[in-house]
C-alpha positions as a Markdown table, in Angstrom:
| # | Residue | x | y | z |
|---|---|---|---|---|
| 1 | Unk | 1.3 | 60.5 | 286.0 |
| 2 | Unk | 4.5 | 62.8 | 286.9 |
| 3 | Unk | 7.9 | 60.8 | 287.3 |
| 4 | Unk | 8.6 | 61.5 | 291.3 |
| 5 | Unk | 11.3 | 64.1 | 291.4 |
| 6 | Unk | 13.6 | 61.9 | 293.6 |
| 7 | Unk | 13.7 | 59.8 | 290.4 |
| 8 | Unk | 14.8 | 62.5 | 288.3 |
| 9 | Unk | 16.8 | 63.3 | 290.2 |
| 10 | Unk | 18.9 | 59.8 | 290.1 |
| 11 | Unk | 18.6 | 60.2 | 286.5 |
| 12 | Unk | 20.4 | 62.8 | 286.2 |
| 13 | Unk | 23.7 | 61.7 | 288.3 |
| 14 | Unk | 23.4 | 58.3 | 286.5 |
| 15 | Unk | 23.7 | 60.0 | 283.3 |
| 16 | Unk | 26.7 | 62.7 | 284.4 |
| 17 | Unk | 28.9 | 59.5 | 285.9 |
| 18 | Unk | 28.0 | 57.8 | 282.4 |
| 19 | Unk | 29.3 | 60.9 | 280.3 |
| 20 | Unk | 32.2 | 61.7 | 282.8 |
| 21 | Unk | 33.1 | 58.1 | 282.3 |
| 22 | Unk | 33.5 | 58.3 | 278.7 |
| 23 | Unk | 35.7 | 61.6 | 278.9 |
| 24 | Unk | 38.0 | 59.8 | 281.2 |
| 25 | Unk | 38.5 | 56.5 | 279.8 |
| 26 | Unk | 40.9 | 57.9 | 276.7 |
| 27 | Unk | 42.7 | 59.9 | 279.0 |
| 28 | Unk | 43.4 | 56.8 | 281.1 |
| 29 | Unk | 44.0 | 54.9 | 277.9 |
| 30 | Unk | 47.2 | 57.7 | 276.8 |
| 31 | Unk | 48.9 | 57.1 | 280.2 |
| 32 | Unk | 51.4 | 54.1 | 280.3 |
| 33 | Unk | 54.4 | 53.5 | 283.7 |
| 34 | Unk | 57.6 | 54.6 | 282.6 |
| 35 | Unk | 61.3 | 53.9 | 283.9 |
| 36 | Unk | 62.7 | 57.5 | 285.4 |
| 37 | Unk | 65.7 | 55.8 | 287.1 |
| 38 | Unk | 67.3 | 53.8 | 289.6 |
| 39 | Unk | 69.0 | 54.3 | 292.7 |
| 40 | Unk | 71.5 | 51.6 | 294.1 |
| 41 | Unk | 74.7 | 50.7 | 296.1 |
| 42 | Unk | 77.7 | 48.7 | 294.5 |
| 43 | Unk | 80.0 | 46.0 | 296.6 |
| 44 | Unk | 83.2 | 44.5 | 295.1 |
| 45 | Unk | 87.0 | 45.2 | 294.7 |
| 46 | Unk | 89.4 | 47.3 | 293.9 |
| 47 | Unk | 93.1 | 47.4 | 292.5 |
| 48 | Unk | 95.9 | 49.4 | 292.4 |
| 49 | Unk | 98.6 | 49.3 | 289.2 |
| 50 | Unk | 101.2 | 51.6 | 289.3 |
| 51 | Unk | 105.5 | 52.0 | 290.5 |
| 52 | Unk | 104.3 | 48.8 | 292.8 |
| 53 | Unk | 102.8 | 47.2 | 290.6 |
| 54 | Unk | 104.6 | 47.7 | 286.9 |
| 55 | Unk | 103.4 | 44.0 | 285.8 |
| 56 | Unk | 99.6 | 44.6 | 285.9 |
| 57 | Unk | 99.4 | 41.9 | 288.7 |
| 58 | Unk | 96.2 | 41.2 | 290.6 |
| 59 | Unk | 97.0 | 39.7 | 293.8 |
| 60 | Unk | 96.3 | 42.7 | 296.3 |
| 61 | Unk | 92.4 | 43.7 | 295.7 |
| 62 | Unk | 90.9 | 45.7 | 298.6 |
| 63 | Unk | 87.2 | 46.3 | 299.3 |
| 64 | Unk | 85.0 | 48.9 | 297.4 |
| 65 | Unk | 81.6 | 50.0 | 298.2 |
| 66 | Unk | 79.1 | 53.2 | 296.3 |
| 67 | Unk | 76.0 | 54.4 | 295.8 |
| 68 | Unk | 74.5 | 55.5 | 292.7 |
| 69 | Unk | 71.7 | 57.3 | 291.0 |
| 70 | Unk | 71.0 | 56.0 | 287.2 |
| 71 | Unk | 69.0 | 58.4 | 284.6 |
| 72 | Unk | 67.3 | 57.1 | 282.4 |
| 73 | Unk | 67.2 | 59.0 | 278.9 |
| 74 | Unk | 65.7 | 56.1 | 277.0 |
| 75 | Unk | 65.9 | 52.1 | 276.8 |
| 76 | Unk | 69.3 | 52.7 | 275.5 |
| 77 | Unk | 70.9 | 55.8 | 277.4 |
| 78 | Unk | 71.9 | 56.8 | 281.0 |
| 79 | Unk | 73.3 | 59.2 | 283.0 |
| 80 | Unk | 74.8 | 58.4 | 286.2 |
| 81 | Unk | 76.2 | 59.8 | 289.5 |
| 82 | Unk | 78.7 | 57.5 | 291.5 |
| 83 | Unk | 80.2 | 57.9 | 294.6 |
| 84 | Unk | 82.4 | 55.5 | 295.8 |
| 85 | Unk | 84.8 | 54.8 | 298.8 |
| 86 | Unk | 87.9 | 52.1 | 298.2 |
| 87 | Unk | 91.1 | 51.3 | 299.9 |
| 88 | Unk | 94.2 | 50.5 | 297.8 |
| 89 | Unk | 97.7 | 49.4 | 298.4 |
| 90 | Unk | 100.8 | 47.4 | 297.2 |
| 91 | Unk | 104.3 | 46.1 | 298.7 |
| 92 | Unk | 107.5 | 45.2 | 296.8 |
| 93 | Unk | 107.2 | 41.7 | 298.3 |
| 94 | Unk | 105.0 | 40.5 | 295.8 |
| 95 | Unk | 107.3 | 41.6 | 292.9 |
| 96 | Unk | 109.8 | 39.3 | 291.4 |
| 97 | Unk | 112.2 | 41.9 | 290.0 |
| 98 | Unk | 115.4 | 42.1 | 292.1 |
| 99 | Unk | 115.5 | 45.8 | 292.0 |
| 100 | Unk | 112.2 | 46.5 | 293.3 |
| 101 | Unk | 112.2 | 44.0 | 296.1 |
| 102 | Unk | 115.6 | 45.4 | 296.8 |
| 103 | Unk | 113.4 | 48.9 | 296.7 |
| 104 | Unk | 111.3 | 47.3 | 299.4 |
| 105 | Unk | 108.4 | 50.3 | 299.7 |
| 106 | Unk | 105.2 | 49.7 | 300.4 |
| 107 | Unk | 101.6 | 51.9 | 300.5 |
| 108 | Unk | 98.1 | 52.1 | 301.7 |
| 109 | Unk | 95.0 | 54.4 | 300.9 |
| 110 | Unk | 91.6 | 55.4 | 301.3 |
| 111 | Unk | 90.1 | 56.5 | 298.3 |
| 112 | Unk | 87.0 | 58.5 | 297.9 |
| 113 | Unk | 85.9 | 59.0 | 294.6 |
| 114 | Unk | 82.7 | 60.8 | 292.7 |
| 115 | Unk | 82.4 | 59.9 | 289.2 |
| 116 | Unk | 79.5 | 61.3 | 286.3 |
| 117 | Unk | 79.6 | 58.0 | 283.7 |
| 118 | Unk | 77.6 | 57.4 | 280.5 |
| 119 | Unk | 75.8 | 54.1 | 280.2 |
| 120 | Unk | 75.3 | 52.8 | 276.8 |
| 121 | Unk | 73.1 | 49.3 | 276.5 |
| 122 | Unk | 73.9 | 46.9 | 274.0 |
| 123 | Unk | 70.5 | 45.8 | 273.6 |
| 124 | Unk | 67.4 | 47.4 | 274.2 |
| 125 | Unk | 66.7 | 47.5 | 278.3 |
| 126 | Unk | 62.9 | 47.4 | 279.5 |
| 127 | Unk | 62.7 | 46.7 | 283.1 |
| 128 | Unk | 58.9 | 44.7 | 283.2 |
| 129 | Unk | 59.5 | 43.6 | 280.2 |
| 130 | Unk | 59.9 | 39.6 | 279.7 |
| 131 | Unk | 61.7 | 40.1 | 276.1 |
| 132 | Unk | 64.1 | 43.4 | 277.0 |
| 133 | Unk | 65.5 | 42.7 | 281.1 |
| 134 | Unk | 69.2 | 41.6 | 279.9 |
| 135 | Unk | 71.6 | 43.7 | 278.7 |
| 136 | Unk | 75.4 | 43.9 | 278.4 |
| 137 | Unk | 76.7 | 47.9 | 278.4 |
| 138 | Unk | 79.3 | 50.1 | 278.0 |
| 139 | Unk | 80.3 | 52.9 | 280.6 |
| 140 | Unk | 82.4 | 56.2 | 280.3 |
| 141 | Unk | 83.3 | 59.1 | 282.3 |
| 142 | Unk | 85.4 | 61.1 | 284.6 |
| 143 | Unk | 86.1 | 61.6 | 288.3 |
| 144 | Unk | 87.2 | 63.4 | 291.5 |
| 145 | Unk | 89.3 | 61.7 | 293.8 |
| 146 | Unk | 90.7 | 61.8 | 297.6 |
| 147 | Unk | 93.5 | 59.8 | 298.4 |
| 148 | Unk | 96.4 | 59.9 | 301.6 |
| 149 | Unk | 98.8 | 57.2 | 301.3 |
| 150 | Unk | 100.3 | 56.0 | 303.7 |
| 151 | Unk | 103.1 | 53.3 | 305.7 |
| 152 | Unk | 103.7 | 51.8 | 308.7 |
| 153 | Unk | 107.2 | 51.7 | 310.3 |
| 154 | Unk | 107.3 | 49.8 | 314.0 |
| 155 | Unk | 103.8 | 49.0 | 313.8 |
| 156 | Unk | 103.1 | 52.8 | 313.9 |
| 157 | Unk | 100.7 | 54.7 | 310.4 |
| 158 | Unk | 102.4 | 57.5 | 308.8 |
| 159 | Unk | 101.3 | 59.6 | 306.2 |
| 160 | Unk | 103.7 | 60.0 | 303.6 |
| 161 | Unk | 103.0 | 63.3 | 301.8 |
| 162 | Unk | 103.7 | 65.6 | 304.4 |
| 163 | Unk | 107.2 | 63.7 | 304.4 |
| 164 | Unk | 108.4 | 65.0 | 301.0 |
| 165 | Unk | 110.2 | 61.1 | 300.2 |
| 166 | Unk | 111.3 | 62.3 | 297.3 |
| 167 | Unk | 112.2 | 66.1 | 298.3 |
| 168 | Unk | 109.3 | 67.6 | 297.9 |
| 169 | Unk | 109.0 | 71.3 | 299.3 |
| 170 | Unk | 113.3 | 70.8 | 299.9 |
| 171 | Unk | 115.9 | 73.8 | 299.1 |
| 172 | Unk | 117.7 | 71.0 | 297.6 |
| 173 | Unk | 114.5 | 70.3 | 295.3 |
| 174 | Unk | 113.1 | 73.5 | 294.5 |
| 175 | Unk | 111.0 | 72.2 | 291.3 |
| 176 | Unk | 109.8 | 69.2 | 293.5 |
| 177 | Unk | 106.3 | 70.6 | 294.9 |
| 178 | Unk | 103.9 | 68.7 | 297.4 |
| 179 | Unk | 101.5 | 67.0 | 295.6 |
| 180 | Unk | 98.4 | 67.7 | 295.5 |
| 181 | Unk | 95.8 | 64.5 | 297.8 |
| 182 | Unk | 92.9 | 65.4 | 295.3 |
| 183 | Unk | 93.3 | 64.0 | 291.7 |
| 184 | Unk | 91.2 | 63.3 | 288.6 |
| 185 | Unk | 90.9 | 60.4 | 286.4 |
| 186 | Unk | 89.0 | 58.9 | 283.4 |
| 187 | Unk | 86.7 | 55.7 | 283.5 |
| 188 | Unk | 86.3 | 53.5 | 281.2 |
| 189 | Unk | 84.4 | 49.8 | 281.7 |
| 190 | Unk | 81.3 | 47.5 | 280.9 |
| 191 | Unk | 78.8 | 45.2 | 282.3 |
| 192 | Unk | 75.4 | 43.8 | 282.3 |
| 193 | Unk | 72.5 | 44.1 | 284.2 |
| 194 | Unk | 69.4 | 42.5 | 284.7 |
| 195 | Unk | 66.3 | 43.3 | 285.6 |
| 196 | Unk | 64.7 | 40.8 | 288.3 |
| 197 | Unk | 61.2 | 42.3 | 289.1 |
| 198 | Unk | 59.6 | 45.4 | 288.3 |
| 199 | Unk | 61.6 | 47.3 | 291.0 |
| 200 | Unk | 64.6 | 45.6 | 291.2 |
| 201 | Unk | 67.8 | 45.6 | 288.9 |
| 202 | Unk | 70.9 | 43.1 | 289.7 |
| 203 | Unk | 74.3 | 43.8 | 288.0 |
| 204 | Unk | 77.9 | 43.3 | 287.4 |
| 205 | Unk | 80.7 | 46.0 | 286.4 |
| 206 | Unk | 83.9 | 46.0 | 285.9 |
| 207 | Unk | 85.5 | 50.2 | 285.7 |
| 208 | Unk | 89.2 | 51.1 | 285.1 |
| 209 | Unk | 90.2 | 54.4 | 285.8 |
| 210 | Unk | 93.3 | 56.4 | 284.2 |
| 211 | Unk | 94.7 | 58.9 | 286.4 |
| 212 | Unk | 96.5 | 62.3 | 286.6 |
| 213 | Unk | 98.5 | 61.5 | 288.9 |
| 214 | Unk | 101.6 | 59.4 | 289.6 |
| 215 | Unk | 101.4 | 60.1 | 293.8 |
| 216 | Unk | 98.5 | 57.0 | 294.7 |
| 217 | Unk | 101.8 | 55.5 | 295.5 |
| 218 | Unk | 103.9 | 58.5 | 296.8 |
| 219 | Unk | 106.6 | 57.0 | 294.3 |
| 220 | Unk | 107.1 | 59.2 | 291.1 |
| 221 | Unk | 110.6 | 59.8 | 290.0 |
| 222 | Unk | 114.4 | 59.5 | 291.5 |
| 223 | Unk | 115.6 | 59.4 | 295.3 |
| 224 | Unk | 116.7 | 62.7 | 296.7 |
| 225 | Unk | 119.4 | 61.2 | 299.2 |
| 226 | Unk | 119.4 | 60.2 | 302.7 |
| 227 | Unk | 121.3 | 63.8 | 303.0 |
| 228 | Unk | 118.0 | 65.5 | 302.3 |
| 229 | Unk | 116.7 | 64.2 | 305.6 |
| 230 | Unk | 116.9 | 64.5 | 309.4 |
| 231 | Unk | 119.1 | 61.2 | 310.5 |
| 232 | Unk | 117.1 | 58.6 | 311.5 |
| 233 | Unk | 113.9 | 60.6 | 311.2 |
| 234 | Unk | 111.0 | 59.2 | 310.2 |
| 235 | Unk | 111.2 | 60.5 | 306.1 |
| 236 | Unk | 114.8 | 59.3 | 306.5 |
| 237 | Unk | 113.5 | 55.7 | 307.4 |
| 238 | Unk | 110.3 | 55.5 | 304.9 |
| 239 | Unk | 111.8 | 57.3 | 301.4 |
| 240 | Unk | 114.4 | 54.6 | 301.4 |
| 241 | Unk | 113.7 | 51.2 | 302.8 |
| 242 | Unk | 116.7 | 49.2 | 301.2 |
| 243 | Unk | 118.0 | 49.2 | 304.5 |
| 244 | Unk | 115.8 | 46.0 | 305.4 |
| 245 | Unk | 116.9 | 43.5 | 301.9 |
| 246 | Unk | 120.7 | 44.7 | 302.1 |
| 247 | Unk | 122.9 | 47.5 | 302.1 |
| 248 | Unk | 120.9 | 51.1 | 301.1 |
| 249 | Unk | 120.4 | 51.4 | 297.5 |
| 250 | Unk | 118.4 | 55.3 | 297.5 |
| 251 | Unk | 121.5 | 57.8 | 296.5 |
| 252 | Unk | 120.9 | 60.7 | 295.3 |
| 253 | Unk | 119.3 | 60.6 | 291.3 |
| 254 | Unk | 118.9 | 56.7 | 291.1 |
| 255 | Unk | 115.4 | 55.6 | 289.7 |
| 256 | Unk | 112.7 | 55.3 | 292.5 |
| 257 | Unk | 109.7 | 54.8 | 290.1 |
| 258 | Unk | 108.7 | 55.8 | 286.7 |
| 259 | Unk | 107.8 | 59.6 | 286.6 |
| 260 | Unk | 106.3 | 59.1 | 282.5 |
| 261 | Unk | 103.3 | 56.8 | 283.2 |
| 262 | Unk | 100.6 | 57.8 | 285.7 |
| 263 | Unk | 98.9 | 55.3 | 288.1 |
| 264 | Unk | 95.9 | 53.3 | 287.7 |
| 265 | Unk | 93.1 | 51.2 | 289.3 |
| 266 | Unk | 90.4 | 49.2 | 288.8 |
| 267 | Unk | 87.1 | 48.0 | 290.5 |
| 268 | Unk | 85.0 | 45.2 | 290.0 |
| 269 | Unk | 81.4 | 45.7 | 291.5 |
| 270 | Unk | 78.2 | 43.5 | 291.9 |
| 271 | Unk | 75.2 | 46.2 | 291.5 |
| 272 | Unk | 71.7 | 46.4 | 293.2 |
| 273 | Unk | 69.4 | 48.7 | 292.7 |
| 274 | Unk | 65.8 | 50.1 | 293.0 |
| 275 | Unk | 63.5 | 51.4 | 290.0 |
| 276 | Unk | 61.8 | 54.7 | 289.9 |
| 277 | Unk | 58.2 | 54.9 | 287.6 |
| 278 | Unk | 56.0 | 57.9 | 286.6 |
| 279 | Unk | 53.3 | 57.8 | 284.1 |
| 280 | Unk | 53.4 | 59.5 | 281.1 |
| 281 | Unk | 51.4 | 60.2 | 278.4 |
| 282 | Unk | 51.6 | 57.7 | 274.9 |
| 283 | Unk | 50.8 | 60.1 | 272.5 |
């Protein structure tokens, strides 16, 4: 007796799943999840050292907030784009020196910042992994930066650049240019992170930036002289503001700041972030 061809028929498709099956299963077998990257905000503080600030004191921070993309080269390695938006400022009335609280200045800023760091892990960094989700690092890099300082005088906000306080873009200060509102700066900092599920990393970083330029403050070098300016005018009243401790002290050529050293700052940032996975092949 014949087998009935609708039984042949199942045969056949039985036996091409079984084969197909076996042709798959390897191919599944050479694929594992792999970490591409991470993308994440950061939330902390930021601090300003600089003319206002010679003594490296930090009792001003202002708020800091960024978002970030993390590359992953390997468990070891990343490459990351930052961008960042900060406020800074200082005042002579948190200095103890009797010269610069004489001086009496005072600045604020917005700061926005992009920055390309290197991460460099410590210990080997798995996310998933219960033996590799902690690691200290070390971070490097450079960045762009926008900044406008600026004062208040009768409750009113002036920016001070266009101002020339110290006689910039004056016939009496030829070699004295405007400077420049977009700057540079090098990074240098550390951390840890830690990985808290397989899409989420937490972390803590602290990143100090050395800049190329001595403006964040608009105070750089000597005064140019209450003759340089309008009377009373509003320059007049903000490059020298002795007038409010005493008797003015801003003649022409005495120290305003220190032009050698360039200004700093400094944020310290708790991290968040989420993972991004692919699957690779093994071998």
């Amino acid at each position: 007796m014949g087998i009935p061809f609708f039984y042949s028929k199942r045969l056949i498709k039985i036996s091409l799943i079984a084969v197909g099956s076996l042709f798959m299963m390897p191919a599944f077998a050479q694929n594992e999840l792999s970490y591409t990257g991470e993308l994440g905000i950061s939330v902390g503080a930021a601090h300003y050292f600089g003319d206002l600030n010679t003594r490296g004191a930090i009792n001003a921070p202002k708020p800091s907030i960024g978002i970030f993309y993390r590359k992953y080269m390997n468990d070891y390695v990343g490459v990351r784009v930052h961008g960042r938006f900060m406020q800074l400022g200082y005042s002579d009335v948190y200095n103890k020196n009797d010269f610069q609280q004489r001086r009496n200045l005072s600045f604020n800023t917005n700061l926005w910042e992009l920055g390309l760091q290197g991460d460099f892990n410590f210990f080997r960094f798995e996310p998933g992994s219960l033996g590799y989700r902690f690691t200290p690092y070390f971070t490097g890099g450079a960045s762009l930066f926008y900044f406008n300082p600026y004062a208040y005088l009768g409750g009113k906000k002036y920016h001070l650049q266009p101002l020339g306080t110290e006689g910039q873009g004056t016939a009496m200060y030829p070699d004295r240019k405007p400077y420049s509102l977009v700057s540079s700066a090098f990074m240098v900092g550390g951390g840890f992170k830690y990985n808290l599920s397989r899409k989420v990393n937490a972390g803590l970083e602290v990143l100090y930036r050395f800049t190329n330029t001595d403006y964040l403050d608009d105070v750089s070098t000597t005064y140019a002289g209450s003759a340089v300016f309008p009377a009373n005018s509003t320059a007049y009243l903000l490059q020298d503001r002795s007038y409010a401790t005493g008797d003015r002290i801003g003649v022409a050529g005495r120290q305003r700041g220190n032009s050698r050293d360039k200004d700093q700052y400094v944020t310290v940032e708790f991290t968040i972030s989420v993972l991004f996975t692919t699957y690779r092949c093994k071998f």
